[in-house]
C-alpha positions in Angstrom: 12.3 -6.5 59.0 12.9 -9.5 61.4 12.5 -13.1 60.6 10.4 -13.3 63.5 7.4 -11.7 62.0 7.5 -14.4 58.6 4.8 -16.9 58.7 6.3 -20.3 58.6 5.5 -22.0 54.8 4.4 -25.4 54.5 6.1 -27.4 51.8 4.0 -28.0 49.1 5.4 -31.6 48.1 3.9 -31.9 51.6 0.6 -31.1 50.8 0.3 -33.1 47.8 1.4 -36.3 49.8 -1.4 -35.2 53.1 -4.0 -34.7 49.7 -3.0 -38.1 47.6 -3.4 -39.9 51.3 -6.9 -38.4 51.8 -7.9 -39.1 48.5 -7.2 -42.5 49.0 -9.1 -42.7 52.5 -12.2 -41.7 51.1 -11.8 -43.9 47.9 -11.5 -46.8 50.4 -14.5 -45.3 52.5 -16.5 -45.4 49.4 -15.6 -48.8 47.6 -16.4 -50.3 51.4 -20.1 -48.5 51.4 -20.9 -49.2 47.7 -19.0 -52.4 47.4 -17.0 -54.2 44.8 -19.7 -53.9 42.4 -18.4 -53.0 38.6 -22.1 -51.7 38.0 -22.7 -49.3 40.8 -21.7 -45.9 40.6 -19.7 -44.5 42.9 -20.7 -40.9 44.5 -17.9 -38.1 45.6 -20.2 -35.4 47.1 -22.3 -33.8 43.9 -20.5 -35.8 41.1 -21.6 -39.1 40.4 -19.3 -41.5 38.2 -21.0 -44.1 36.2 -19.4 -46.6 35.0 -18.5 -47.1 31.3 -21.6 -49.1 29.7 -21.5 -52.0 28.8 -21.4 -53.0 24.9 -25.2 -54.1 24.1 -25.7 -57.3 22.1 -25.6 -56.6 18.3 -28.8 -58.3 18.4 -30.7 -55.8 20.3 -31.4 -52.5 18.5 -29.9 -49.4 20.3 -31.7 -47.5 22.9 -30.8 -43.9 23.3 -28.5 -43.8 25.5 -28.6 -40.8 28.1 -26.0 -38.5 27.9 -22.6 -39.3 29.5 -20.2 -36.9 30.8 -17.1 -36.6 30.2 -14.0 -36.7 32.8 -11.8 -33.7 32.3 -8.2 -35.0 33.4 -6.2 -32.2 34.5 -2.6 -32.8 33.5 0.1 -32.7 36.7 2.5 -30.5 36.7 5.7 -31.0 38.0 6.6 -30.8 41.5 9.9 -28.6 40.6 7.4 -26.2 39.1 5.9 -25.9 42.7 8.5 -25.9 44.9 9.5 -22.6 43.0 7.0 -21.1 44.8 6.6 -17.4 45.6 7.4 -16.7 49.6 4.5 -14.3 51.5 4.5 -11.1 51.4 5.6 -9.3 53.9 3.6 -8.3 56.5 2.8 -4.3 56.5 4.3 -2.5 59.3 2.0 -0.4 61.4 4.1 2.9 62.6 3.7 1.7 66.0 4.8 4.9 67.8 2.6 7.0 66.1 -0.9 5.0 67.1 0.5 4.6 70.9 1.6 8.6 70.7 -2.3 9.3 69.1 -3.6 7.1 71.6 -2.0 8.7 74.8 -3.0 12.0 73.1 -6.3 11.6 73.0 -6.4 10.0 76.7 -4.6 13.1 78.1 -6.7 15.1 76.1 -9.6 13.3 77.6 -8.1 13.3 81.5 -7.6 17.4 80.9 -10.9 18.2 79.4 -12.7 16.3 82.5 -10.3 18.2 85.1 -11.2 21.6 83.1 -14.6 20.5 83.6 -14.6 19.5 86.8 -12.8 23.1 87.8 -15.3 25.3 86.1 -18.2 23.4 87.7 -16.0 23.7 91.4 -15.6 27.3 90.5 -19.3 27.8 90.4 -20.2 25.9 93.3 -17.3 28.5 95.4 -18.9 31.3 93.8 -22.6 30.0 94.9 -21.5 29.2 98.3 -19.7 32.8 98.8 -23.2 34.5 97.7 -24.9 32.5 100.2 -22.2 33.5 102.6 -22.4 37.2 101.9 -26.4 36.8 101.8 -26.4 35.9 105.0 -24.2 38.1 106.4 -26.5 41.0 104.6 -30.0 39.1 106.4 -27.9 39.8 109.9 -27.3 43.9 108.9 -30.5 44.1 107.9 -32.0 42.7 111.0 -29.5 44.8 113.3 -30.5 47.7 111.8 -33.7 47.0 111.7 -33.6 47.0 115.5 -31.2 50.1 115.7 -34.5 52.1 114.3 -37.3 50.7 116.4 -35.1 51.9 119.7 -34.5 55.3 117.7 -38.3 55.3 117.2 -39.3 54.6 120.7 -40.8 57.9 122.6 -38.4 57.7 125.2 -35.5 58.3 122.9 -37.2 61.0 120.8 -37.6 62.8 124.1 -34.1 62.3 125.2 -33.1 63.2 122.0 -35.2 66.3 122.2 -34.1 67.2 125.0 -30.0 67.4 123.7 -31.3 69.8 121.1 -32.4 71.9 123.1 -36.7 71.5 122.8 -39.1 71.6 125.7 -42.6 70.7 126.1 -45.5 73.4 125.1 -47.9 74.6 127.7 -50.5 74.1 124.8 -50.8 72.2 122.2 -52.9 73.6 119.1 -54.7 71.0 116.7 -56.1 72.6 113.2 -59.1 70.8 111.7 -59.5 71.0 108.1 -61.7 71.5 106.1 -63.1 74.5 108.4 -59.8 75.6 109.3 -61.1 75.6 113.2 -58.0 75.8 115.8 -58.8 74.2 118.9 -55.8 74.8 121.7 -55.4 73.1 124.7 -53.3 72.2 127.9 -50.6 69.5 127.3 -51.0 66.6 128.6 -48.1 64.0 129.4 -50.2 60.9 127.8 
């Protein structure tokens, strides 16, 4: 792996000089606010350091005294100790062409499903608008048709038509009425 991808490290003799320096800032900061005083405790956020008492007079019987706590004192180490420190790990390398190639995948995949999409809903709206066609086409037949039978209706051409088979108008014209059976003939008339 490159060097490009390391964090930079600090240098730890570095940080124990910037800590010592700010430790000695707010020991200032406090000794200014409190004072000089030998008496006055001095407060570092929730600790509070009393000072050591002072011896009573032998005279004067002892008082229980509250109870004092006691200063750890961590021992320092030495600085060699912490220069020998451990570098970063190294950062974990994400197979970068595989999350782009997933990534393009599912957009295509995406792009393709909405064209599918798109075509079958196109394909109906063709179909649809060739049904509509055709219907209308059907409405016209229909209605010349229609027409086509009310002139083949008409009495003028059932008489021409007669006429070509060979038919020719009755002198008489007999009507039956039922339920007598009565025949009643007479001349025909051209209304």
């Amino acid at each position: 792996m490159s060097d490009q991808y390391r964090r930079a490290q600090a240098d730890p003799e570095e940080i124990i000089k910037a800590a010592r320096r700010r430790a000695r800032a707010a020991s200032s900061r406090r000794r200014g606010l409190v004072g000089d005083a030998s008496d006055a405790p001095a407060f570092d956020g929730n600790l509070a350091v009393q000072p050591a008492p002072a011896e009573a007079p032998a005279e004067a019987p002892a008082a229980p005294a509250a109870p004092q706590r006691e200063t750890v004192v961590i021992p320092r180490t030495k600085t060699s100790e912490r220069t020998s420190a451990k570098p970063a790990p190294e950062p974990v390398e994400v197979p970068r062409p595989a999350f782009v190639g997933g990534i393009v995948g599912l957009v295509v995949a995406g792009i393709v499903g909405l064209l599918l999409l798109n075509s079958v809903i196109n394909e109906d709206a063709y179909h649809l608008q060739d049904l509509r066609n055709r219907s209308g086409e059907l409405d016209q037949t229909e209605q010349a048709l229609s027409d086509e039978l009310t002139n083949l209706n008409s009495p003028n051409n059932l008489e021409a038509q007669a006429s070509l088979f060979g038919m020719v108008r009755p002198d008489k014209v007999t009507y039956l009425y039922l339920p007598g059976g009565e025949t009643v003939e007479l001349p025909w008339n051209e209304d």
